[in-house]
Structures are given as C-alpha cells and as structure tokens.
N, C-alpha and C positions, 0 to 999 in steps of 0.2 A: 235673615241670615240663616242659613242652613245647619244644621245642627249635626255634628259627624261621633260617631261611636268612640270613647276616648280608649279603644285597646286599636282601632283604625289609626286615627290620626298620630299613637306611639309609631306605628310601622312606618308610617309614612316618615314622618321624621327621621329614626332609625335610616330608613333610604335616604334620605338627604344627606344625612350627616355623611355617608359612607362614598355617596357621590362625590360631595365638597371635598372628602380627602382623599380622590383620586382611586379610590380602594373598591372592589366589584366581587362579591360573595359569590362563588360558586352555587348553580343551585336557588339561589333565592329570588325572589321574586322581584326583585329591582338588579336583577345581574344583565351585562349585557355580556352577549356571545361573543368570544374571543376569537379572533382567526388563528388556526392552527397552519402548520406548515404541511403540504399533501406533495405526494408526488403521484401524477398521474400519467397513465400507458393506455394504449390500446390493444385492444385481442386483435384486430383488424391485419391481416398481412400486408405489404409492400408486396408491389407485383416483382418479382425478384429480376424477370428481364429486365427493367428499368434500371434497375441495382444494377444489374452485372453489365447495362450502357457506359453507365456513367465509372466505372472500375476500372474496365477494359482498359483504357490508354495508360494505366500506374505499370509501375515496374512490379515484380514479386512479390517483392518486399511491400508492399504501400498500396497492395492491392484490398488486401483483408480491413485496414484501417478506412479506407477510402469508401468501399461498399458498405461500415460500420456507420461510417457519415453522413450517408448520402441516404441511409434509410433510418436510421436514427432521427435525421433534420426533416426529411418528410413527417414523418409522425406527431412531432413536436410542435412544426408549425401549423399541422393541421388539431391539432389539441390549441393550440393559443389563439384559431380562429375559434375555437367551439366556447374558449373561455369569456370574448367576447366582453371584455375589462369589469368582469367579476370579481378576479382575482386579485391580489397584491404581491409583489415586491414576482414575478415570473423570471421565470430561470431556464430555458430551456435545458435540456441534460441530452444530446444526442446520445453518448455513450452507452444509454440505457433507455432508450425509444421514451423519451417521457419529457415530460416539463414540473418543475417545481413551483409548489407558487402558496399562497396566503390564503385561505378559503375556511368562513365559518363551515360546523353542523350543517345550516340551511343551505345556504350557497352550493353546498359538496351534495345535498341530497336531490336538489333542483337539475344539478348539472348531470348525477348520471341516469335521473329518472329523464332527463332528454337527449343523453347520449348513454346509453347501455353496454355498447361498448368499449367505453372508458371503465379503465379500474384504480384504485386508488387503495394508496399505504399514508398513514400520516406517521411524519420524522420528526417524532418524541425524544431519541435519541440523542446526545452530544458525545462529540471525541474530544480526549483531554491527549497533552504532549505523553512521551513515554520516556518515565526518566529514570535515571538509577535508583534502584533500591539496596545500595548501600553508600555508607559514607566516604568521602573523597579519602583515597589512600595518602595519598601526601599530596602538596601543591612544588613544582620544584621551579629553580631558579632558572634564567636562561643559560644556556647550555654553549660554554665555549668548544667544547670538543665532542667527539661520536657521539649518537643516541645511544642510550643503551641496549641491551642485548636486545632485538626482536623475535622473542622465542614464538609468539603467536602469527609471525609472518612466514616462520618455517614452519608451525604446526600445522598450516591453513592449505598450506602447498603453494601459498605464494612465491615463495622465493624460487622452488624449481621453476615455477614458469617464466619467470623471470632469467634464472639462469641459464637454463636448458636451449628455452625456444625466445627469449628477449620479449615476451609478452608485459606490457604495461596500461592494456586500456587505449592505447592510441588509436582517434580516428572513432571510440566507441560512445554513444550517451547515454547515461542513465538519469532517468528522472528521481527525483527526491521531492516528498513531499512533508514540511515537518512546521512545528512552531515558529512565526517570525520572531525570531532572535537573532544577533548578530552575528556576523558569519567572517567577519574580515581578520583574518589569520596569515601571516608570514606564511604558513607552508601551505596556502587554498589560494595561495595567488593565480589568476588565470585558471582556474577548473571551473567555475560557476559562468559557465557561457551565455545562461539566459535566466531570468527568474521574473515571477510575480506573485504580486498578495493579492486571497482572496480573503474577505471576510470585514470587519467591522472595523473601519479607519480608525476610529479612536482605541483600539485595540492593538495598534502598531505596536513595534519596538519595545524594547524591556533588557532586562540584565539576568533572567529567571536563569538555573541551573543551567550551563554549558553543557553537559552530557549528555541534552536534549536535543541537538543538532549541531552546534559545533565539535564536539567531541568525536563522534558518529562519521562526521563529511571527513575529517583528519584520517579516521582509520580507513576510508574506504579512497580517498586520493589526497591526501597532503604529501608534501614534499619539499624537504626544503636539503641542499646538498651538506652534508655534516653534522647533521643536528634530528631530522626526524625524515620518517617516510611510512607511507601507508602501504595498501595493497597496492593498487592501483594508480600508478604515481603520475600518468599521464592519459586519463578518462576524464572526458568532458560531463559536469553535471546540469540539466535544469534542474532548477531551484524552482517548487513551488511552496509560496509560504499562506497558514493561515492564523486565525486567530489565537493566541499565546495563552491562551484560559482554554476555556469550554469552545468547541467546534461544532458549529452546526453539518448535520450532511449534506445539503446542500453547497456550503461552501467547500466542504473535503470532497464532494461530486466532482464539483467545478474546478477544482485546484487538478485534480487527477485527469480531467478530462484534457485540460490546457495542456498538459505532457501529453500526453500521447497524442496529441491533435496532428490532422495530415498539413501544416502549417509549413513544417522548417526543412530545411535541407538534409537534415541528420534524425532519424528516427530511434527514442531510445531502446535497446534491447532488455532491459529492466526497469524497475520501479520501486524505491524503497520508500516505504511512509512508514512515518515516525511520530504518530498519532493512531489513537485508536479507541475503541467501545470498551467501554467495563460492563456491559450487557452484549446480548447478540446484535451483530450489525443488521442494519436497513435492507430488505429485497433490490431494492434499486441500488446501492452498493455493489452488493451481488454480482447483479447484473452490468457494475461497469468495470468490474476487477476481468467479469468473462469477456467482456470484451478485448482488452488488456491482453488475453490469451489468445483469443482469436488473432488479434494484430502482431502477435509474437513477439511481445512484451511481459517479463516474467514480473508478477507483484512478489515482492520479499517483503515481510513480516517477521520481528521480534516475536518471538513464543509470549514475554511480558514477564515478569517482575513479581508476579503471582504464585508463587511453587504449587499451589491447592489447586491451578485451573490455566486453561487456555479458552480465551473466549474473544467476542469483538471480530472483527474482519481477519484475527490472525487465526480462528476458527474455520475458516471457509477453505474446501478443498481447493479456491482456485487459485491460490495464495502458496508458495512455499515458505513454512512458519522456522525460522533458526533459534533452535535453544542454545544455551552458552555452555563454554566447558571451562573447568582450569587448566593448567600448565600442564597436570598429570592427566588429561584426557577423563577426567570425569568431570560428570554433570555437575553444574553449579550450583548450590540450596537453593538461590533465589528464583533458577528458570524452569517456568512454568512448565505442567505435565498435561500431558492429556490421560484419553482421547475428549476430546471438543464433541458439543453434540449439534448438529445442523439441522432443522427440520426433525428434530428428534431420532436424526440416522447417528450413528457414532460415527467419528472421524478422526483418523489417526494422527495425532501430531504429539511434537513436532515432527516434521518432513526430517532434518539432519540438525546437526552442531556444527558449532564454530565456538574459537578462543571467546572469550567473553566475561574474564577473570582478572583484573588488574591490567587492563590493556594500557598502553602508553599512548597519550594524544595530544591536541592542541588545548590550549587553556582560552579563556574569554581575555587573563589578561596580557595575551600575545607570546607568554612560554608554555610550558606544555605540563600534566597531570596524568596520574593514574586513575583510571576511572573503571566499573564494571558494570554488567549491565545487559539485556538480550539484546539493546539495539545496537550495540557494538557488534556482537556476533553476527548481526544480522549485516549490519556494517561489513565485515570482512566477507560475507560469503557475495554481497552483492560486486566486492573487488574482484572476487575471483571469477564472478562470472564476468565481469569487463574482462579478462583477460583471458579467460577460453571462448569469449565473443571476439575477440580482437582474431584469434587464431581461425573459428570457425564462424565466418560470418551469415553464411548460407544456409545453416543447419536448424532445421525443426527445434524447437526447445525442449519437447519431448525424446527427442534424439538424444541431443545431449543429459539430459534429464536421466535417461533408463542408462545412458554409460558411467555416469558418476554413479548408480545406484548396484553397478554390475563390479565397482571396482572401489568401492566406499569402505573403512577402516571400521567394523563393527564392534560398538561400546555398548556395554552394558549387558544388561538379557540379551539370548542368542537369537538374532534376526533383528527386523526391525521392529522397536516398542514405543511405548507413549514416557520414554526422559530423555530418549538422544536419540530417535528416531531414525535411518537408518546409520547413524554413525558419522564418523568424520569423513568429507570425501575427500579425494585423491585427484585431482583437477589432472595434473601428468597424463596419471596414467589412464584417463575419462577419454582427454584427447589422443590419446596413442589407440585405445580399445574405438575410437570413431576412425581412425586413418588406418586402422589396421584388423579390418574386420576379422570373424572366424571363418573358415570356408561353410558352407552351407552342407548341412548333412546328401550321403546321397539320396539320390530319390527313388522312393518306391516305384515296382512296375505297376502296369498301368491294369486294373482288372481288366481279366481275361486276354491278356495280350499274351502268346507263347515263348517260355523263356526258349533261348539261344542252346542247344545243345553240344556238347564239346565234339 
C-alpha cells in the first residue's frame, strides 16, 4: 500500500470535507469554476439595407423599434449559433444586439479566442426595488367624501391640462417596470392593460412596502370618482414585474425589452422603472435604455433616496432622472444630488423635479396614505408626460423636451443645477410654446449678393 505525505493526505481530506458540504473555496485548489452571467455583442455591422427591408412597411411611429428588432435579433441569433450549447440558462437581449447567458473563465476565453469579434461584459450587478426613505406619514381610513386637497396635482401642471385642453392620458401607454407586489387597488381598476414577470418563480408575490409600486402606479393613473385621483386618470399602463429582492440585469433587460417590444397595438411613449443599481449600471443597460430613445420612448428615473449621490441607470444621460420637491417648491433632503459620473464624464442630474413630499395615494390595504419619495416624483412627471403625449402625439421627444426646458419654473441656483435641475416644468405652457412657435429671425443676405438700393 502506498504510502502518502501526512501534510497531503490533510489537503486532501480538507477537499472532501468542503465538497460533502456543498461549499467550493475560491482560489483553492479543489475549487470548481463557477459560471458567471456574461453578456455578449458583436463589433460586426448588420448590412443596414436589410434593416431598412424589413422597417419599411411600419408606420413612423414603429419604424425605429422595428429596425431596433430586426437588427438586434440577427446578432443574437447569430451569437447563439457561435455559443453552440456552451452556455447556460441564454437569453437573448435584442434591445442591445447581445445575448445573455451562463459561461465559466474558460468557456468565455475559448469562445472569443474563436470568435474575436464577440465582446463581453459580465453582470456582477443586482437592482433592488426603490422605496421610501422616509416613514409613512399617517395611514388613513377609507374615505366617505372628497380626497383632500391635491396641491401636488396643481404644482405639477396637472390640473391645467386637465382643465384647460381635457388632457387625461387617453388612448396613451406607458410601460412600468417595478417589483412584483400587489397591484389590485380600487382606484387602478382597468389601467394595467398588460403585464408580466420576469425573473425567479419562487420569488413571486409578497406584502413588502406599497410605496414601491402600488403607491407610485396611484399617483401616476388611479382614479376613483370622490375619493382619489392621480395625474393621469385615464393612461393605460404595461406592468412589467420582477424579482421583489435583488434583480438580476438580465431579467430588468428582459422585463424592459417586453415593453417596448414591436408586439402590441399601442406603443408606449414612456418608461418608468422602479428598480435600480446602488452601483453604476451594466453597458448593456445602457445600450437598451438607447434604444428606448431611439424608438421614442422616454426612460424616467427617480433621482433615489440617497441625498449624497445619483448613481445606477438614474445616472445615464439617456434617462430623464426626477428629483422630488415639497409643497413650497423646494428640494426635498432625501432627493438625491448630482452630478452622476458616467464613463468618468460628469453628468448633470437631476434632469427637473416634481412634488414628491407627502403625496397622497393608494394603500396595499385598499384605502389610501401619505407617502414620500423620488419615485413618486418620478411618478407624477411620467403623468404628465401621458398627458402632453395625449395632446401631441406626433412630436419628437426632444421637441417636446427642449419646450418644457424653454418654459420650466426655475428653483434653486440660477439656471439649471445638480438639486432640482432645470426646475419645475410647466406642461401648459411646453405645449402652447410647441403650437405656437416664435417666428424665425430674419435672414441674413446672402454673401456678396447686391443689397437693393432705395
């Protein structure tokens, strides 16, 4: 019988034990390699006439999403022939020309030493819900007569457009993307036209804080006649829901991708997610929020609950980030400041404000609460844009973007800064300054052409 070194045969053992209990040391020489989560793209182009084949027959509107699709889905399934059942748990991600997928160290080094041009990010990252960071103002009873006063529904400019032009959101979609929690509220009766979960079944369902997304969906369309009403009293939302803890990005990809998909009849004009990074977000993120933009769907982001920082996907220029105010048009302690740093470039946020101070809402136990918070702010501005989308439905986002910035209520330092960036807007008078342009300066003569003499 063979005779083995007794400081060997400790290690060995040591390795047993550590196997037996399921448990794998980083590092040591009985570890096995873990598969990590990668997202992988190609530098490779789409021939873009092909693209613009397949485009051509959408309407305007569903053109941009459509060529987003069609060159996104070539990429991915030509990445999932290269993977060649390497990989685990694959995901494709059109939105962002990639596929996600399971792949040790070796596996990730084999595959682009035979495809070079693949490139790869691994999604170390989780999004957690975004919830109040302060405690419930009061819990109230249900309510036999009026709501009370909605002072953040007139600060917001909701109510003029409301009054003025009967703007409510009708006929407009916005996507929601937030923690699955319960959503079934008296005043959200008929707004949630479509939904679905991504992310880890056994992870469904819960009772966790309501400020999280039912509170949130109340202020941006509930409605109930006598008792409550939001911004947006009659915008249809999809509901995407994910994991109620920790969110992989792959499932927050997928969730966001499912809204804006060229799938449904009704294309949403916005995007509010109600999750997000306590670190900087994923490149591949990134790259499906731009998309998002290109398709002429606006992302809205909470500033966060952080006053010391703005970071995670509400950091990304292609994001409008809403920090919160109170009653008296100043910034709230809790909403986060910028500027965000991207790429190590500085970036100004927040973009504007909104109410976001003791808002009034739905409750989880079917009457309503005071709550406060960036995602309610975020909440109200995403109303308001259903309802200067209702009025202008045709119009670049940018359009209306640089009119609300041309005709915005500025707070704080003079101009726009990093606590309430450019200020509160004025929805009215965005869409008055769009229907009623300025005339055009005159125009200079033309060099060397002979002026007209009298």
């Amino acid at each position: 019988m063979p005779v083995f070194p007794k400081r060997f045969m400790a290690a060995s053992a040591l390795c047993l034990a550590v196997l037996l209990a399921g448990l794998i040391v980083p590092g040591s020489a009985c570890a096995i390699e873990q598969a990590r989560t990668r997202f992988l793209t190609s530098t490779e182009p789409v021939d873009p006439n092909w693209v613009a084949e397949r485009a051509v027959g959408q309407n305007a509107g569903d053109r941009a999403i459509r060529a987003i699709y069609s060159e996104g889905n070539v990429v991915a399934q030509a990445i999932s022939k290269a993977l060649a059942g390497r990989g685990q748990n694959e995901l494709p991600i059109w939105a962002a020309r990639g596929v996600c997928v399971d792949l040790t160290d070796k596996d990730l080094s084999e595959i682009l030493a035979e495809f070079p041009t693949l490139r790869s990010e691994t999604l170390d990252q989780t999004a957690e819900p975004i919830s109040s960071s302060l405690p419930v103002v009061s819990s109230l009873p249900r309510l036999e007569s009026t709501a009370p006063n909605s002072w953040n529904l007139a600060m917001s400019g909701s109510t003029a457009l409301l009054q003025e032009r009967q703007l409510t959101g009708k006929n407009v979609l916005v996507g929601v993307v937030g923690p699955d929690l319960p959503v079934n509220h008296p005043c959200l009766r008929g707004r949630v036209v479509s939904a679905k979960f991504f992310g880890d079944p056994h992870q469904r369902g819960g009772t966790l804080e309501d400020l999280m997304l039912l509170h949130p969906l109340g202020v941006l369309a509930g409605f109930l006649p006598g008792k409550f009403q939001g911004v947006a009293t009659q915008v249809s939302i999809s509901l995407a829901t994910v994991s109620k803890g920790k969110v992989k990005p792959k499932e927050l990809m997928a969730a966001i991708q499912w809204v804006i998909g060229p799938f449904s009849e009704m294309k949403p004009t916005a995007l509010l997610i109600c999750v997000d990074f306590s670190v900087p977000a994923p490149g591949a993120m990134r790259e499906v929020l731009r998309s998002c933009r290109t398709a002429g769907i606006l992302p809205i982001l909470p500033a966060g609950n952080v006053p010391s920082r703005i970071t995670g996907i509400a950091a990304l220029p292609e994001v409008l980030t809403v920090g919160g105010l109170d009653q008296w048009k100043v910034r709230a302690g809790f909403s986060g400041i910028g500027p965000s740093v991207v790429d190590g470039i500085p970036v100004m946020k927040p973009d504007l404000s909104e109410p976001g101070v003791s808002i009034y809402g739905p409750s989880s136990d079917g009457a309503y609460r005071f709550g406060s918070g960036t995602l309610q702010a975020a909440a109200h501005f995403a109303g308001i844009w259903a309802q200067v989308r209702q009025a202008r439905p045709e119009d670049d986002i940018q359009v209306i973007l640089d009119a609300m910035a041309t005709t915005t209520l500025d707070l704080g330092a003079f101009g726009p800064d990093c606590e309430t960036g450019i200020g509160l807007v004025n929805p009215f008078s965005a869409i008055y300054t769009i229907e009623n342009p300025p005339p055009p300066p005159p125009a200079a003569p033309l060099a060397g052409r002979p002026t007209e003499s009298k």
